[in-house]
PyMOL Python script that loads the backbone (N, CA, C, O; Angstrom):
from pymol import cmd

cmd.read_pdbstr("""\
ATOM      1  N   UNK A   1       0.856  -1.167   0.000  1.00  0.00           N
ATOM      2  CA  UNK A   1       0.000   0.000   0.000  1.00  0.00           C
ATOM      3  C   UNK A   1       0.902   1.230   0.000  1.00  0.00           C
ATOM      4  O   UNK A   1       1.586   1.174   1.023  1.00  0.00           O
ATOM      5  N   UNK A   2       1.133   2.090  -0.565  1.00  0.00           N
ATOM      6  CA  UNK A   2       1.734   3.272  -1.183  1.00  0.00           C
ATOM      7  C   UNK A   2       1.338   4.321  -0.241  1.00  0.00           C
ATOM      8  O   UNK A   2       2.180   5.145   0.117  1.00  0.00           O
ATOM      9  N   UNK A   3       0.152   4.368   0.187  1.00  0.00           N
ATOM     10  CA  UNK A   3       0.013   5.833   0.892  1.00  0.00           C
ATOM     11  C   UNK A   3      -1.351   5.128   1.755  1.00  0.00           C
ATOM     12  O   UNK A   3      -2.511   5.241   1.358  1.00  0.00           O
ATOM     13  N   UNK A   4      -0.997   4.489   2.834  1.00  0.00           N
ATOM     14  CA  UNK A   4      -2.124   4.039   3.688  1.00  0.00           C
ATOM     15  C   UNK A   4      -3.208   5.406   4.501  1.00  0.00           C
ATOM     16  O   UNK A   4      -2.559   6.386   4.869  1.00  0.00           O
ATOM     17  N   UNK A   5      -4.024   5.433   4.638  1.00  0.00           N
ATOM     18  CA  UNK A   5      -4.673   6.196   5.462  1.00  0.00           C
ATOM     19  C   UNK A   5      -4.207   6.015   6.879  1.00  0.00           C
ATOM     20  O   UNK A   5      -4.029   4.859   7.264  1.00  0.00           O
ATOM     21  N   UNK A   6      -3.955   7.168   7.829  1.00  0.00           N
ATOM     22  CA  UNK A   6      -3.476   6.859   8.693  1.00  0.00           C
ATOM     23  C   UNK A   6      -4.419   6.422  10.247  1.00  0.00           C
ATOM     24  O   UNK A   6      -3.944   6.593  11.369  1.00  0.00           O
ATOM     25  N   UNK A   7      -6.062   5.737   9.930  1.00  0.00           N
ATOM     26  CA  UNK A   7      -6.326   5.314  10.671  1.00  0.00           C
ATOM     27  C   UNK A   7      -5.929   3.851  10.188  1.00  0.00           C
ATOM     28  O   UNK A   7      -5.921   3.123  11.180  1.00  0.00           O
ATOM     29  N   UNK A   8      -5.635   3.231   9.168  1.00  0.00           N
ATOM     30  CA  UNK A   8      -5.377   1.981   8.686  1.00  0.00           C
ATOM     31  C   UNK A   8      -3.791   1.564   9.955  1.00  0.00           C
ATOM     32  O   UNK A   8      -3.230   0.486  10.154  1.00  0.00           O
ATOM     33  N   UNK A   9      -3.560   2.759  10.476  1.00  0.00           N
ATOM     34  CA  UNK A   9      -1.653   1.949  11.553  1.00  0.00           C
ATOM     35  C   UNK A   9      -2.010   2.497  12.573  1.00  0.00           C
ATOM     36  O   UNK A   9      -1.111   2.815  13.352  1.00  0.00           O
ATOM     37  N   UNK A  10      -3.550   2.836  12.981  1.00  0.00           N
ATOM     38  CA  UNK A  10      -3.533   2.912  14.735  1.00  0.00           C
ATOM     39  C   UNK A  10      -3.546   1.484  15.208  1.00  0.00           C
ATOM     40  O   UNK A  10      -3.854   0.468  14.585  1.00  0.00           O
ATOM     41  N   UNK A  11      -3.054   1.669  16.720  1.00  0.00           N
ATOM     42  CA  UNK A  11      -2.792   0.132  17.735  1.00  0.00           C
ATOM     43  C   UNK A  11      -3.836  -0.143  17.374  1.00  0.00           C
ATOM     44  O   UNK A  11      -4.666   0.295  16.578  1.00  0.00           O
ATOM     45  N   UNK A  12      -3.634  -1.693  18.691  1.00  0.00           N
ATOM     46  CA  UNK A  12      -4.912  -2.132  19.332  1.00  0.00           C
ATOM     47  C   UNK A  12      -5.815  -1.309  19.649  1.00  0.00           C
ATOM     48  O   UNK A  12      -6.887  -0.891  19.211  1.00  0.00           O
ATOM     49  N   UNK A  13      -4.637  -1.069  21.149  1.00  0.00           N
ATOM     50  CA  UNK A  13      -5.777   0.100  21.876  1.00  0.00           C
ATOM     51  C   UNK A  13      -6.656   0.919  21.098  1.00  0.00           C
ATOM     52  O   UNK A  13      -7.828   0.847  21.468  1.00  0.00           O
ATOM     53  N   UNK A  14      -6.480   1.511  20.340  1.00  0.00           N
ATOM     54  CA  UNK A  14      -7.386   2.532  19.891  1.00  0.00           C
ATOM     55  C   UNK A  14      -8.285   2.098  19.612  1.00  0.00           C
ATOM     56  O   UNK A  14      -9.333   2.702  19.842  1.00  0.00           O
ATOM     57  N   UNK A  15      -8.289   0.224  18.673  1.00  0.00           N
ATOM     58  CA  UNK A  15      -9.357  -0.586  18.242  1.00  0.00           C
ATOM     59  C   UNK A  15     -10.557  -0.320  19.455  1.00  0.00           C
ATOM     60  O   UNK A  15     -11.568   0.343  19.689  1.00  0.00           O
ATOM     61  N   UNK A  16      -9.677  -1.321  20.013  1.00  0.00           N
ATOM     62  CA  UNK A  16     -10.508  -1.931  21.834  1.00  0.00           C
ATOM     63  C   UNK A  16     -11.524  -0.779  22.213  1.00  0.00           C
ATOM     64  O   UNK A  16     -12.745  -0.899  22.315  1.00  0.00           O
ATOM     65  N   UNK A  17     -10.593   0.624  22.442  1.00  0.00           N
ATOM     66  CA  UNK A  17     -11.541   1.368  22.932  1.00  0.00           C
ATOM     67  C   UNK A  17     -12.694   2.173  21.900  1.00  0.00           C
ATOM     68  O   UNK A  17     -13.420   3.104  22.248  1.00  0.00           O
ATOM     69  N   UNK A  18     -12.653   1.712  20.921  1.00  0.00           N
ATOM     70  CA  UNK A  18     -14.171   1.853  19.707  1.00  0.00           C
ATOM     71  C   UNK A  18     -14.908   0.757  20.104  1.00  0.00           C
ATOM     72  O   UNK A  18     -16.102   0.878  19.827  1.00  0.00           O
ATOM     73  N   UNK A  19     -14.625  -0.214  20.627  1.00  0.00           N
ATOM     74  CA  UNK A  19     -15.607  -1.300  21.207  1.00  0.00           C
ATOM     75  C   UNK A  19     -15.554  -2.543  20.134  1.00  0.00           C
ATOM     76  O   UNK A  19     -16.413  -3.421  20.049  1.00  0.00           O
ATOM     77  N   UNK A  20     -14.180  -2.420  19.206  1.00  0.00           N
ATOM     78  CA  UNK A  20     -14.350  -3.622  18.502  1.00  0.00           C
ATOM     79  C   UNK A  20     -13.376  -4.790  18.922  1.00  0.00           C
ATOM     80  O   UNK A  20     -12.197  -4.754  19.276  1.00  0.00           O
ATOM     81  N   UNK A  21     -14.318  -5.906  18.756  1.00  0.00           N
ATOM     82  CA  UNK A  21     -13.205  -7.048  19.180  1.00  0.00           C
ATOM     83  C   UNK A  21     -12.109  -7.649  18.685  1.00  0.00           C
ATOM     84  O   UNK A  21     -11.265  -8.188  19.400  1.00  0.00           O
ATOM     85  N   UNK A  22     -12.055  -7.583  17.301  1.00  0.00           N
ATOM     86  CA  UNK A  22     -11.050  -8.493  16.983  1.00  0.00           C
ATOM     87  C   UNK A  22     -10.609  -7.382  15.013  1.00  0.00           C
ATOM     88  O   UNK A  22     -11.337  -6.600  14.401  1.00  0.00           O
ATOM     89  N   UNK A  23      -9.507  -7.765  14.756  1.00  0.00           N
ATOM     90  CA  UNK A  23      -8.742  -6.519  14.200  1.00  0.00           C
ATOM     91  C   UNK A  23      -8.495  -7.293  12.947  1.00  0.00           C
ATOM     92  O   UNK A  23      -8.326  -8.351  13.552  1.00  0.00           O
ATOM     93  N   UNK A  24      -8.394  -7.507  12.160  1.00  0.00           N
ATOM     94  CA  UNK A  24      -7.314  -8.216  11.037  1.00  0.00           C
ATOM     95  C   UNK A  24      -6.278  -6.983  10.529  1.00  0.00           C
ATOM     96  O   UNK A  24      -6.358  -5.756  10.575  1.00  0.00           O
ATOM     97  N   UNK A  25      -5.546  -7.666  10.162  1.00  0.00           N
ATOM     98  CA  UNK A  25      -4.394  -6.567   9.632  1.00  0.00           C
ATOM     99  C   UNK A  25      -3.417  -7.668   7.964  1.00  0.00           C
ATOM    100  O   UNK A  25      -3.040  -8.833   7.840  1.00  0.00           O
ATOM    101  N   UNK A  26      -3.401  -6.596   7.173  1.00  0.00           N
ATOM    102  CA  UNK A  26      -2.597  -7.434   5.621  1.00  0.00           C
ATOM    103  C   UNK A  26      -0.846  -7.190   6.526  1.00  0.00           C
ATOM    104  O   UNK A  26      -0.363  -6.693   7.543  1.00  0.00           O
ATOM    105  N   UNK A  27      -0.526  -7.819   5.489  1.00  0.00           N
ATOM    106  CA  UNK A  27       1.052  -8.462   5.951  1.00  0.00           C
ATOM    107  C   UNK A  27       1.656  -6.590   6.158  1.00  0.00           C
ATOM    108  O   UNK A  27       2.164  -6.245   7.224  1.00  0.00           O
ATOM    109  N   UNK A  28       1.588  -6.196   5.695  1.00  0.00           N
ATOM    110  CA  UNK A  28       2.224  -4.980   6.193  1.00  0.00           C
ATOM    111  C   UNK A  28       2.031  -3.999   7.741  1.00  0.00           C
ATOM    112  O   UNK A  28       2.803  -3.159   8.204  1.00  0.00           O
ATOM    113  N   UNK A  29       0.954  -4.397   8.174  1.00  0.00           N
ATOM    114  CA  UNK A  29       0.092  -4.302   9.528  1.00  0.00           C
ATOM    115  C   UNK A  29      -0.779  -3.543   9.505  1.00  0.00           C
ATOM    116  O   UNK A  29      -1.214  -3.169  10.594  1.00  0.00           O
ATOM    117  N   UNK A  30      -1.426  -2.973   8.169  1.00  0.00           N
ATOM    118  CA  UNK A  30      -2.859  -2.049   7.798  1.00  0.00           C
ATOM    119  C   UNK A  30      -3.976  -2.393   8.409  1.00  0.00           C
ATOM    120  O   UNK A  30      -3.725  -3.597   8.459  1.00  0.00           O
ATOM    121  N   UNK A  31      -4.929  -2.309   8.874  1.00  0.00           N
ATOM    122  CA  UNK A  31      -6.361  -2.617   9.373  1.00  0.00           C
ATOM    123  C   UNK A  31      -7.063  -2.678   8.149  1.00  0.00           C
ATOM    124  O   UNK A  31      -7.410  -1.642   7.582  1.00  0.00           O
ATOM    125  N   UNK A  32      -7.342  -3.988   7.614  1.00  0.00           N
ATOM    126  CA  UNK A  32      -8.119  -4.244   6.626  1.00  0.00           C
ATOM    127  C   UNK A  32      -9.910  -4.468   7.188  1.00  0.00           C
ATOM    128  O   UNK A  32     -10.794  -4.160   6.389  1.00  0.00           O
ATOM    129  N   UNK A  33     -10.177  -4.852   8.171  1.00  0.00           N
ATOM    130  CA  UNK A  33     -11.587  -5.473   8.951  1.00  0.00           C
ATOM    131  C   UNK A  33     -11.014  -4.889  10.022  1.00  0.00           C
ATOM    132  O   UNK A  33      -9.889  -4.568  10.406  1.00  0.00           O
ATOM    133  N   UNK A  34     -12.435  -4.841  10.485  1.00  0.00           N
ATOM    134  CA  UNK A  34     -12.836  -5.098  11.744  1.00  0.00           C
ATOM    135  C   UNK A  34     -14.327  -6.062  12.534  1.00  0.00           C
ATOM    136  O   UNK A  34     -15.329  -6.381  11.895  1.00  0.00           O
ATOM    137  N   UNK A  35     -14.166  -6.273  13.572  1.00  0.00           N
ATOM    138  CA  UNK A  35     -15.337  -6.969  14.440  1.00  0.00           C
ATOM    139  C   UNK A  35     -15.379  -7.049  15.474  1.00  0.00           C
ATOM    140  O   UNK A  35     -14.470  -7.082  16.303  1.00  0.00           O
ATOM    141  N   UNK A  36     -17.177  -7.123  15.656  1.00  0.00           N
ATOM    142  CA  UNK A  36     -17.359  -6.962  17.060  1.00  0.00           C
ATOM    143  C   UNK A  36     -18.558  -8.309  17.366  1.00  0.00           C
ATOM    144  O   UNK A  36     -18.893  -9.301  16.718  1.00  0.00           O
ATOM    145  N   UNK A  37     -18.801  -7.957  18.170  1.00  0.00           N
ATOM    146  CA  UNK A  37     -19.802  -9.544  18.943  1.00  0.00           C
ATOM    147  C   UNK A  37     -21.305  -8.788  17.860  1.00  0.00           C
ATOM    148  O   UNK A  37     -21.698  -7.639  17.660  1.00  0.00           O
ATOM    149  N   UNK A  38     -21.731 -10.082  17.420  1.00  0.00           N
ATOM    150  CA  UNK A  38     -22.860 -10.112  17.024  1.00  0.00           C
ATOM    151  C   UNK A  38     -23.613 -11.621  17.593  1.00  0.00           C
ATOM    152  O   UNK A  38     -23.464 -12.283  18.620  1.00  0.00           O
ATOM    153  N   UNK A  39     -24.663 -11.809  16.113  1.00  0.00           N
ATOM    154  CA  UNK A  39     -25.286 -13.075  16.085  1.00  0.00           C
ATOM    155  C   UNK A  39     -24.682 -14.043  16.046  1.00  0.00           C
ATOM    156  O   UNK A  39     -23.592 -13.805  15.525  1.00  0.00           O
ATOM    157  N   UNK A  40     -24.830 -15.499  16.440  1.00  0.00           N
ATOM    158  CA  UNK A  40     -24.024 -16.440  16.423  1.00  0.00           C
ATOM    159  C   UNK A  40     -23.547 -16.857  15.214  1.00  0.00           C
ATOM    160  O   UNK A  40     -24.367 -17.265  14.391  1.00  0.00           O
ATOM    161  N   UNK A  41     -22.459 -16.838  14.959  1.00  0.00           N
ATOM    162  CA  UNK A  41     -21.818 -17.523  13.768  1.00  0.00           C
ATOM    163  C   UNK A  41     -20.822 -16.622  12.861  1.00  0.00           C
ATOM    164  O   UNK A  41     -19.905 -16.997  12.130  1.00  0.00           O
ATOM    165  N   UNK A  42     -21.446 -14.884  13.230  1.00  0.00           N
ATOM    166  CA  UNK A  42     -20.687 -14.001  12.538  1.00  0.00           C
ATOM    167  C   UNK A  42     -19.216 -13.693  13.093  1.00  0.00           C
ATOM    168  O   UNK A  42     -18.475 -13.198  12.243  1.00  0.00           O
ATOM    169  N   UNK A  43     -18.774 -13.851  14.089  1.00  0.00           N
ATOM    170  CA  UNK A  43     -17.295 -14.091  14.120  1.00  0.00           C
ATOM    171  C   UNK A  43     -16.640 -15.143  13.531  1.00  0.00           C
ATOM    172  O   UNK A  43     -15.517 -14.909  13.082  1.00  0.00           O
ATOM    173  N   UNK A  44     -17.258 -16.658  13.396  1.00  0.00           N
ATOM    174  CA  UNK A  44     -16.742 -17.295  12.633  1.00  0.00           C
ATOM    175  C   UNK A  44     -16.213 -16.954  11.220  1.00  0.00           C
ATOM    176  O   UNK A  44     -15.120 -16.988  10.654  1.00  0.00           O
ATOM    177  N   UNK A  45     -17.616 -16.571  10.874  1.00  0.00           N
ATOM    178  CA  UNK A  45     -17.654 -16.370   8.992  1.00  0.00           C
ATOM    179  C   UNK A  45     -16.557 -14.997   9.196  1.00  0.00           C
ATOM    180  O   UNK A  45     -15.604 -14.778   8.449  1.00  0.00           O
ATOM    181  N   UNK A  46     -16.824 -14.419  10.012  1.00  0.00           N
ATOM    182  CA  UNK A  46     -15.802 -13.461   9.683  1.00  0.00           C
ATOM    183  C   UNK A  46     -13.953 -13.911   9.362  1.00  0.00           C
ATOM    184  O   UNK A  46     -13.203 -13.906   8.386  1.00  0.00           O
ATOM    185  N   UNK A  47     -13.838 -14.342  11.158  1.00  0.00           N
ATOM    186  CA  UNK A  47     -12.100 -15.392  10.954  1.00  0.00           C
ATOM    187  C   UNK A  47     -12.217 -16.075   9.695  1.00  0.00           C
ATOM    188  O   UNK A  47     -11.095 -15.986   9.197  1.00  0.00           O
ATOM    189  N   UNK A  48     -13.065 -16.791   8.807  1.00  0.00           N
ATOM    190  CA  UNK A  48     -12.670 -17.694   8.105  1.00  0.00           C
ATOM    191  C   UNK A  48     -12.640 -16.870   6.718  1.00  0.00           C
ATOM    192  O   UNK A  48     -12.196 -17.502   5.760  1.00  0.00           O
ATOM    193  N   UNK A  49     -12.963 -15.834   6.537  1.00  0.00           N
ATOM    194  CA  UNK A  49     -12.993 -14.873   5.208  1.00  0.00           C
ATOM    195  C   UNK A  49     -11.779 -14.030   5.611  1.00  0.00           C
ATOM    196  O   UNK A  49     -11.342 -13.371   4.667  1.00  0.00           O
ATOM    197  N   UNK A  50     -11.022 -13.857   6.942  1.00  0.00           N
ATOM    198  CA  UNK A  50      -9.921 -13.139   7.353  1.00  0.00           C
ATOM    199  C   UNK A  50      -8.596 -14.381   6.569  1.00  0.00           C
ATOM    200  O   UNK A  50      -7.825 -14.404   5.609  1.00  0.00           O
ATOM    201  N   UNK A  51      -8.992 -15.235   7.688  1.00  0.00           N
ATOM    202  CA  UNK A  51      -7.834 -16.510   6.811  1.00  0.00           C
ATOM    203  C   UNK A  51      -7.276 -16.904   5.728  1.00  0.00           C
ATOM    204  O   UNK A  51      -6.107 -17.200   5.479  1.00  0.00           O
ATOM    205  N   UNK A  52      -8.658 -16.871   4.802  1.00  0.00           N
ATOM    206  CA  UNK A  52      -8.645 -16.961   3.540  1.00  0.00           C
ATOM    207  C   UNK A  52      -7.679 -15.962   2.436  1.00  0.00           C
ATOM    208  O   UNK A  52      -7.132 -16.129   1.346  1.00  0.00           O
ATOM    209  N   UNK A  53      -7.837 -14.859   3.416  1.00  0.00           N
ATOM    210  CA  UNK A  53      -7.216 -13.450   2.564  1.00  0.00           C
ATOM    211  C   UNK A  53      -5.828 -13.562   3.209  1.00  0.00           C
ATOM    212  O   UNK A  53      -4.976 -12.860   2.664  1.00  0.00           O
ATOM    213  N   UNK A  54      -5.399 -14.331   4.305  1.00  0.00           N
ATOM    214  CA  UNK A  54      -3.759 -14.382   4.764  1.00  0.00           C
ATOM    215  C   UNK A  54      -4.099 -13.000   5.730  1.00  0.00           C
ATOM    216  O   UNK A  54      -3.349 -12.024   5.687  1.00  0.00           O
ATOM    217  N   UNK A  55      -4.959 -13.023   6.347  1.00  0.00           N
ATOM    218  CA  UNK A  55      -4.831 -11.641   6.892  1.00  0.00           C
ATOM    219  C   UNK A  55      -4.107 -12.468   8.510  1.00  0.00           C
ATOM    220  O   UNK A  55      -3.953 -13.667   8.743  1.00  0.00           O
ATOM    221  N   UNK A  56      -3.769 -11.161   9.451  1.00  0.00           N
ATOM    222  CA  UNK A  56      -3.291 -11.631  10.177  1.00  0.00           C
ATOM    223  C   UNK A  56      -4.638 -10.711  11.750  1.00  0.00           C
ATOM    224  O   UNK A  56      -4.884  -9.506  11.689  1.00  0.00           O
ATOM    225  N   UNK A  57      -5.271 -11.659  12.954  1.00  0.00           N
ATOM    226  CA  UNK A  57      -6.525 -11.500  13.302  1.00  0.00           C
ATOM    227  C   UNK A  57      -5.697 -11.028  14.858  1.00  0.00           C
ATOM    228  O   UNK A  57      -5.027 -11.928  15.364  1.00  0.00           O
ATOM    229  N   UNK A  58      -5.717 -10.279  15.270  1.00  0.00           N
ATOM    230  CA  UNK A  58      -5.733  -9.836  16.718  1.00  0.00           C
ATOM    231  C   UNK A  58      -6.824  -9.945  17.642  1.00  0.00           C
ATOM    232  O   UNK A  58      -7.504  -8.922  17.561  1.00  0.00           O
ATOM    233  N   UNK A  59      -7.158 -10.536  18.260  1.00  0.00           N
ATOM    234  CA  UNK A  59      -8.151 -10.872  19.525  1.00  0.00           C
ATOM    235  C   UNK A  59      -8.071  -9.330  20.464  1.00  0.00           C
ATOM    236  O   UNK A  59      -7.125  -9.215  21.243  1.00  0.00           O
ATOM    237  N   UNK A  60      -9.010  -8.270  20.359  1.00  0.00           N
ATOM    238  CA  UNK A  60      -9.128  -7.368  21.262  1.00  0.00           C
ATOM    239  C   UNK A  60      -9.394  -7.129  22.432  1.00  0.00           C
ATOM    240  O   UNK A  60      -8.905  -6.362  23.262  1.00  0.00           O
ATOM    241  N   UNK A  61     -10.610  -8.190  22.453  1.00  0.00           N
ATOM    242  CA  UNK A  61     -11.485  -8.593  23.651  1.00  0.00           C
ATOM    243  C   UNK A  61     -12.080 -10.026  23.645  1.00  0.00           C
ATOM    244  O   UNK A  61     -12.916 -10.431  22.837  1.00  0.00           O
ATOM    245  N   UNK A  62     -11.535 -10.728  24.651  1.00  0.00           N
ATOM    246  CA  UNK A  62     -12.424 -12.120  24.768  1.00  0.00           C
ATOM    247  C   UNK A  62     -13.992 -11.773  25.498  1.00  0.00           C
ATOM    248  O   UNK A  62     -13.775 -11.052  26.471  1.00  0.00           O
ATOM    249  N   UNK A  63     -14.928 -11.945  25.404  1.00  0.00           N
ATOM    250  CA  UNK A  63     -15.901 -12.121  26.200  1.00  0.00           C
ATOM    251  C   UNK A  63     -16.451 -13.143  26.690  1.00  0.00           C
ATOM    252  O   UNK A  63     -16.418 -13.940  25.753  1.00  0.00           O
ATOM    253  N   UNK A  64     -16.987 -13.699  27.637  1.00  0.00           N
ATOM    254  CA  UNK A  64     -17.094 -14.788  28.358  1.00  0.00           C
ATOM    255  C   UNK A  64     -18.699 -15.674  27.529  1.00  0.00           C
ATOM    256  O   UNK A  64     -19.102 -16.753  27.965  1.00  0.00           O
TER     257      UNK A  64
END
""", "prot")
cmd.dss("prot")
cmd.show_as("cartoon", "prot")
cmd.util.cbc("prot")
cmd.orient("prot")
């Protein structure tokens, strides 16, 4: 990416505290996705469309 936007290289933290859970980032460490807790199944489909792309998934927040 040539000229990333510069919310694409904020941390975690900054994620976490927007209230999202989990981050993907492309091999360079851009914020391609994001997610947060929904209906059952949409974090899955999400990780598995993250995977697919080689993205790399940061866990923000576990919830119980």
């Amino acid at each position: 990416m040539k000229s990333p936007h510069p919310i694409n290289l904020k941390d975690d933290t900054y994620w976490r505290h927007l209230g999202w859970h989990a981050v993907a980032r492309d091999a360079d460490g851009h914020v391609i996705s994001t997610c947060a807790d929904g209906p059952d199944g949409i974090f899955t489909e999400w990780l598995r469309e993250c995977f697919d792309q080689n993205l790399t998934v940061t866990n923000l927040r576990v919830t119980p």
